[in-house]
N, C-alpha and C positions, 0 to 999 in steps of 0.2 A: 603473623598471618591470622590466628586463632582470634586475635583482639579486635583486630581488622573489619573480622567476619563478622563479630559481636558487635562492633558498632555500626555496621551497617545494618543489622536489623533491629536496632531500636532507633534508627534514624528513619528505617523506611515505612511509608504507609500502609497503613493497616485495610484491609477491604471493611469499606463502609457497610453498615446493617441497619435493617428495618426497624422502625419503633419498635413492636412488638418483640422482635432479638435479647432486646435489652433487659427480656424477662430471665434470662437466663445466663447473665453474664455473672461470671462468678465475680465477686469483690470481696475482700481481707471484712471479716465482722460485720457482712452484711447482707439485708436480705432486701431485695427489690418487692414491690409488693405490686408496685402497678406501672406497665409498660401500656400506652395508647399512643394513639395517634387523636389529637385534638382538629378536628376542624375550624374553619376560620369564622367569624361571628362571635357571638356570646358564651363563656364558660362561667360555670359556677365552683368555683372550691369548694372543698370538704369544708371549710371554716369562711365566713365573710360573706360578701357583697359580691354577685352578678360580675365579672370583667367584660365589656363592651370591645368590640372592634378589634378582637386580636387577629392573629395572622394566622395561617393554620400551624402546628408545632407536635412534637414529641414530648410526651410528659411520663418521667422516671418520677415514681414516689418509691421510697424505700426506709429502711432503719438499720442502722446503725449502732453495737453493741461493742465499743472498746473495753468495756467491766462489766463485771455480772450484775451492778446495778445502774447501768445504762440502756437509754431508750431515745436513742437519736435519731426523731423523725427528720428527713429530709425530701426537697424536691429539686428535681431540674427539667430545666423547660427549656427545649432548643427548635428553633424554625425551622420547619420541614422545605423551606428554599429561603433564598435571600441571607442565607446566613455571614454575617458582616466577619467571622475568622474569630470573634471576639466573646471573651467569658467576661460576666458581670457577675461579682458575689454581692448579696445583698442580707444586710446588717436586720437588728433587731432594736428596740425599745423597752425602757424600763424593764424587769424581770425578766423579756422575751414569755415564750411560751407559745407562741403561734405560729407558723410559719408566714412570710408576708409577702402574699400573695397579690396585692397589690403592686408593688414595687416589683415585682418578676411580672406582671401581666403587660408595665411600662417597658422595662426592659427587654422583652421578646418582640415588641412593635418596634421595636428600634435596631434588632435584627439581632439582637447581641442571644447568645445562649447564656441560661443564667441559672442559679442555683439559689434555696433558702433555706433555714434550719427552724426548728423550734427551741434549737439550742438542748435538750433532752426533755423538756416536760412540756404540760400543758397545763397553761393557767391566765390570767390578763394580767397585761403588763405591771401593775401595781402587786401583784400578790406573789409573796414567796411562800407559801405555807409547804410547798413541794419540798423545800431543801431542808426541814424538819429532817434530822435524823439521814440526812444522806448526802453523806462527802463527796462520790464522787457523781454525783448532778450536779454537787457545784461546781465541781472541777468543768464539766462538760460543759455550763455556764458561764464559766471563768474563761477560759481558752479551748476547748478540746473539740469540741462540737463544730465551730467555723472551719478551722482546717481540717478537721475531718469529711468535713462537705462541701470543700475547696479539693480536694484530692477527689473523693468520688464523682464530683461534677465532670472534672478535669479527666478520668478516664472513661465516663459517659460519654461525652464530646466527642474523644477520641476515636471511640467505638463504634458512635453513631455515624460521624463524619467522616471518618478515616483518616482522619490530622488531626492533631494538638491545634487548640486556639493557640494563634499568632501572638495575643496579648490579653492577660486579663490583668483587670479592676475589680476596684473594692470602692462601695461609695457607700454610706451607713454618718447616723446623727447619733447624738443623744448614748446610750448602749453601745450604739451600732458605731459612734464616733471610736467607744472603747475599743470595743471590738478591732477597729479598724487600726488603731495605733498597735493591739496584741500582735496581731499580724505581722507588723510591719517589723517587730522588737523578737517575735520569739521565731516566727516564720515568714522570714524574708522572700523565701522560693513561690509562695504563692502567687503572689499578686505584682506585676509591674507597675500599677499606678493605684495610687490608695486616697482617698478625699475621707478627712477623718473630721464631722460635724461636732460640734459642741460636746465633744470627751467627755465621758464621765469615769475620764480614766484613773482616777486618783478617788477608787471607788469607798476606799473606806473613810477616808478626810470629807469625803464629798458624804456621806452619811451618816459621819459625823458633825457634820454644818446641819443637818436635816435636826440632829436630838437638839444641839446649841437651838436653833430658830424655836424649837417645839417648847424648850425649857422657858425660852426669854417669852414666850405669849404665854406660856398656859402654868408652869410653876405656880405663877399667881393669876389667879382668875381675872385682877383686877387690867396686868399685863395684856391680854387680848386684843388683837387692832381689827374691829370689824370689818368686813371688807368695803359696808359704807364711808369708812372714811378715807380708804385708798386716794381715792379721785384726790380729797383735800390735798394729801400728801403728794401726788406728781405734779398738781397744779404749780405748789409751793417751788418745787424742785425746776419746771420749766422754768418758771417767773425768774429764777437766778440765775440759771445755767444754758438756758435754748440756746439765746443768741451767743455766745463765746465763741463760738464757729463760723459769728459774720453772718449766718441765714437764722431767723426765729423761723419753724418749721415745725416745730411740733415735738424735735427729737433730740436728745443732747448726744451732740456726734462723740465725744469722748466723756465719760461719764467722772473719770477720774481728776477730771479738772473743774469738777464742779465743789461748791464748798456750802453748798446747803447744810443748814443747820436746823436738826429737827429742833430745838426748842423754842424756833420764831413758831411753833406748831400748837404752843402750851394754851392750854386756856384760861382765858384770861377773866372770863364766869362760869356761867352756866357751861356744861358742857354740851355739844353738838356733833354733828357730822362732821363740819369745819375744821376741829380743833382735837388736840390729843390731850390726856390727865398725863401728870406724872408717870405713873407705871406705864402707860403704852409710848412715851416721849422714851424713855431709858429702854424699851423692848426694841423702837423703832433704832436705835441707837446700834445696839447689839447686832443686830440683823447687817446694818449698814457695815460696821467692823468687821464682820464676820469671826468664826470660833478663833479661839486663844485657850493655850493652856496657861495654869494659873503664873507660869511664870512671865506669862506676855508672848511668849512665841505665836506667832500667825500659822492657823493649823490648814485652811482655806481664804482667799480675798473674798469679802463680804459681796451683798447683791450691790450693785451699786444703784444710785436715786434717778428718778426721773422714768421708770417703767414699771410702777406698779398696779395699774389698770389696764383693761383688755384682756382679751379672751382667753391667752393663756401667759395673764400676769401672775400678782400675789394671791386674788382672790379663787384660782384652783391652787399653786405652787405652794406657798410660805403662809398665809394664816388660813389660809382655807375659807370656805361660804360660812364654817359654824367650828368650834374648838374642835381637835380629833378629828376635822374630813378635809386636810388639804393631803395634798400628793407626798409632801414633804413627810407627814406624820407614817401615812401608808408605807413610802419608802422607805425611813430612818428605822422605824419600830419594826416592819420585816423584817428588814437587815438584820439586825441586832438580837432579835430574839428568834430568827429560824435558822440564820445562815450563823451567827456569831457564838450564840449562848447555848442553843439548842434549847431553848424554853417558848415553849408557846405562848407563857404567861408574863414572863418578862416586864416590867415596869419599867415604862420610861424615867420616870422621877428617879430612879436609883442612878442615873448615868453621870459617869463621872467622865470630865477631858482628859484629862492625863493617865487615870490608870485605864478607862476601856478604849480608847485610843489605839492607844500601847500593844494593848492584846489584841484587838481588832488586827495591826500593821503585822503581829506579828502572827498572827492564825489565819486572817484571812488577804490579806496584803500581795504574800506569793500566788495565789489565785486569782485573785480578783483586780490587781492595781496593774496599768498599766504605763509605767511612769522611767522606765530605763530611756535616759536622754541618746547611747550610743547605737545607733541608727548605723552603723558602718557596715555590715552584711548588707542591710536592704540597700544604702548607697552603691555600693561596690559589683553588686548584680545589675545596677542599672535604674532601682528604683526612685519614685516622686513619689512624693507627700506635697498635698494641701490638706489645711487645717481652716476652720472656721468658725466664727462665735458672732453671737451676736450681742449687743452691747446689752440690748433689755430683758435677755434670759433670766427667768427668774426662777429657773430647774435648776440651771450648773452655772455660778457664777462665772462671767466672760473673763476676768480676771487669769480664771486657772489654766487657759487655752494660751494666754501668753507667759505664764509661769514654764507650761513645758516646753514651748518653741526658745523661751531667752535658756532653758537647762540643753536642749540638744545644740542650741549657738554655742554655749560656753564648752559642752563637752568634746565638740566636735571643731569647734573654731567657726565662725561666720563665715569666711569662703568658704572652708568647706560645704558647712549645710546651705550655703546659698545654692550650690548645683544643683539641688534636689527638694528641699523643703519652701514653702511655702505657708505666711498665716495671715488670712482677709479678717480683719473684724468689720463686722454689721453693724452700723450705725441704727436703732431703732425696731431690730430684729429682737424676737421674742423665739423661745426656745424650737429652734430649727427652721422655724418659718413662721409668720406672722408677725405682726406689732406696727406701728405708726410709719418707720422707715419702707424705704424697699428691700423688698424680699429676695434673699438668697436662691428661693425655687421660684421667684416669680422676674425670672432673667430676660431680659430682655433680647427680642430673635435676631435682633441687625448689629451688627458692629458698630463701632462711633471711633471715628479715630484709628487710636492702636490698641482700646480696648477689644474684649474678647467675647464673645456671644455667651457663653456659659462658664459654667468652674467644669462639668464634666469634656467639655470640648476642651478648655483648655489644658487640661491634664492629659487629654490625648493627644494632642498638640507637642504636647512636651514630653512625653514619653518616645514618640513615634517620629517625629521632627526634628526634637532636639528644642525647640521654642521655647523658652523660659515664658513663666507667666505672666503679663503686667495687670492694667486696670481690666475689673469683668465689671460689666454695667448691668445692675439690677434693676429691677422697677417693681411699681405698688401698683396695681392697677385698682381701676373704682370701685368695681367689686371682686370679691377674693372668691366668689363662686359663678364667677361669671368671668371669664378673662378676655372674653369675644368681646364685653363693652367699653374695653378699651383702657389706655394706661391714664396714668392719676402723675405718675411721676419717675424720672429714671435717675439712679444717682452711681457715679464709679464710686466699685468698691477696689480699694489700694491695697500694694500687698504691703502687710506691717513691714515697719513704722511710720509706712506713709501715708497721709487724711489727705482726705478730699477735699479741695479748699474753692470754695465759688469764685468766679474771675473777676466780680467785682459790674458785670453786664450780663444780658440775657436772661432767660427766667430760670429762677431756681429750681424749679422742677423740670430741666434738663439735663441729662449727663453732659451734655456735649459742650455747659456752662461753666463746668469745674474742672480743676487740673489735679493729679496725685501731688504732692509735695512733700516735704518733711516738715514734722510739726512743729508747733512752738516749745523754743526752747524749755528744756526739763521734764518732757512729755514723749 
């Protein structure tokens, strides 16, 4: 009877409380710092840009102290009416260190209550100089920080509302991709539906491809590929590979069946923008391979060809605007010398594959890598996974997104992980969004077919319904700052292993022209 009693009062509802209450709620290692009530209109964040048009909402800032050298700022933001039942946790970017305030200002217009972290420091996304001399920020970085502001959002909610959300999600790119796979491997309980963007979950291999790219341009000066000659080099790459998918479009729908060979790139005199010398032919080479240890082992799949121009190609990512300023160098050289060595001064030139690799997997690996294929907790509770890449990512080669979907197939068996896992690759997608294809965020608002309006509807769909996922049709509209003037083009994106193949009628820049299929053989 005693137990009886006991679980009826952690089943029953709690009396709902005023924004302002939530100043005084006591929570495990943590201190609320600011309870309001937000009206509807314009807010401005402590960090960022104006957010326009929200609804009116309850805003909990607070911090968060699991070690005596943590400082886990967090916020959540829940709709003072209209509340959809629904928690949304929302991910971070490269190094984090912000809270992202944008992506919760979207989330609250959509009625969901939703949560963000700075993950424990502050800093912009490229800079690690924080994790100098302090383990457990990284730790808080690595995993501890999200589920720690997964559980205090989740009794915010509760407290505020007087119910537990019905369902939460986790949707995050890039980091936020990592992020979202941690979740799903180490704390299942949190989230029912989890959409894990372009992983950079395989964080130390993935930074150690950043020192490989840095070595193969800049070791020798001569190595360097200016970002003037980019253009030459995808030109070269379309010219072979566009059409192999039956549409020439601009975009090589599977990059790995292309067989572009940099040395039709050599120059053949003088040299120019056109053409590559020797040293930048054998850099370009390298990059395309991606790292190896010296015994040939594949450490990372290299970038692959045909996406090295545009706004966030090679020219921010892999050689940067001038030697020493792409993202790649920022990120690799962070890594390694704040979070890896504990040296500020650190030299890249000294880095060796095989032995700092090694120490890397094995120092910072359990922290930072999110790469366990056995998913059977998060399946067994109920939960979904999508996964997504895009093919012209030129931050986290797209390759590694299908390394860890064939490692949880094998580990788990294909029926199995078909109940629950899902993985879309982007045709002409650049890292999270952008690039010549249609856009993973730029989804198109109607159905076509038995495709699906978005990847976040469909995941609720499938959580809530039971709905497995098929084709989500994306699109490119004319301009990426203007979406009011209209679309440019819509393409289904298939769930792996199957392409979108044009019916051979109608205009190519219709979804409603192509069918999912299975690809050509070997592929």
């Amino acid at each position: 009877m005693r137990l009886l009693i006991v679980l009826a009062m952690i089943a029953a509802p709690i009396e709902a409380r005023t924004c302002e209450d939530m100043a005084r709620l006591a929570l495990a290692d943590t201190t609320v710092t600011t309870a309001q009530t937000v009206p509807a209109g314009t807010f401005t964040p402590p960090e960022g840009k104006p957010i326009e048009k929200l609804p009116a909402f309850c805003r909990v800032a607070g911090v968060i102290k699991p070690t005596g050298d943590s400082q886990i700022e967090f916020e959540v933001w829940m709709p003072s009416s209209g509340w959809n039942g629904k928690f949304q946790g929302i991910g971070n970017g490269g190094f984090a260190g912000s809270i992202s305030f944008g992506a919760m200002g979207e989330a609250v217009s959509h009625n969901y209550a939703t949560a963000s972290t700075d993950t424990g420091h502050h800093g912009a996304a490229p800079d690690a100089s924080w994790a100098l001399g302090h383990r457990e920020k990284i730790v808080d970085f690595g995993y501890r920080a999200i589920h720690e502001t997964a559980e205090r959002a989740k009794t915010l909610i509760r407290s505020f509302y007087g119910e537990q959300p019905k369902r939460s999600y986790f949707s995050s790119c890039s980091n936020g991709g990592r992020q979202a796979l941690m979740e799903a491997q180490r704390y299942p309980n949190d989230y029912d539906g989890i959409i894990a963007g372009a992983p950079a979950n395989f964080w130390t291999h993935l930074l150690t491809q950043a020192l490989w790219d840095i070595q193969a341009t800049m070791q020798d000066p001569a190595s360097y590929i200016p970002a003037r000659k980019l253009a030459a080099i995808e030109t070269s790459a379309l010219e072979h590979c566009d059409s192999l998918d039956g549409v020439k479009d601009g975009v090589i729908d599977d990059p790995r069946r292309c067989s572009f060979d940099p040395n039709e790139l050599l120059c053949k005199g003088t040299e120019s923008d056109g053409c590559l010398t020797g040293p930048q032919v054998a850099a370009l080479k390298k990059i395309y391979q991606g790292p190896r240890t010296s015994s040939g082992q594949q450490i990372m799949p290299g970038f692959p060809s045909g996406g090295e121009t545009g706004g966030g190609g090679w020219g921010l990512w892999v050689t940067g605007p001038a030697p020493g300023k792409s993202l790649q160098y920022a990120f690799g050289t962070g890594f390694f010398a704040n979070m890896m060595f504990n040296n500020a001064a650190w030299d890249y030139h000294t880095f060796n594959v095989d032995r700092d690799l090694k120490a890397a997997d094995d120092k910072m690996g359990p922290i930072l890598n999110a790469t366990d294929p056995d998913l059977t907790a998060f399946k067994e509770r109920g939960g979904k996974l999508i996964l997504y890449h895009g093919w012209n990512d030129a931050a986290i080669p797209a390759g590694n997104s299908i390394n860890y979907y064939q490692s949880v197939l094998s580990k788990m068996g294909a029926n199995s992980a078909g109940e629950f896992v899902r993985l879309y690759m982007v045709p002409g997608m650049q890292h999270c969004s952008g690039g010549p294809g249609p856009d993973m965020f730029g989804q198109w608002s109607v159905a076509q077919g038995d495709a699906q309006h978005d990847i976040d509807t469909a995941l609720e769909r499938w959580v809530e319904e039971g709905t497995a996922p098929g084709p989500i049709v994306a699109a490119k509209y004319k301009s990426w700052m203007n979406p009011a003037g209209g679309v440019a083009r819509t393409r289904p994106l298939c769930p792996y292993p199957e392409v979108a193949r044009w019916k051979g009628s109608g205009s190519t820049d219709e979804a409603a022209n192509f069918v999912c299929g299975k690809p050509e053989q070997g592929k």
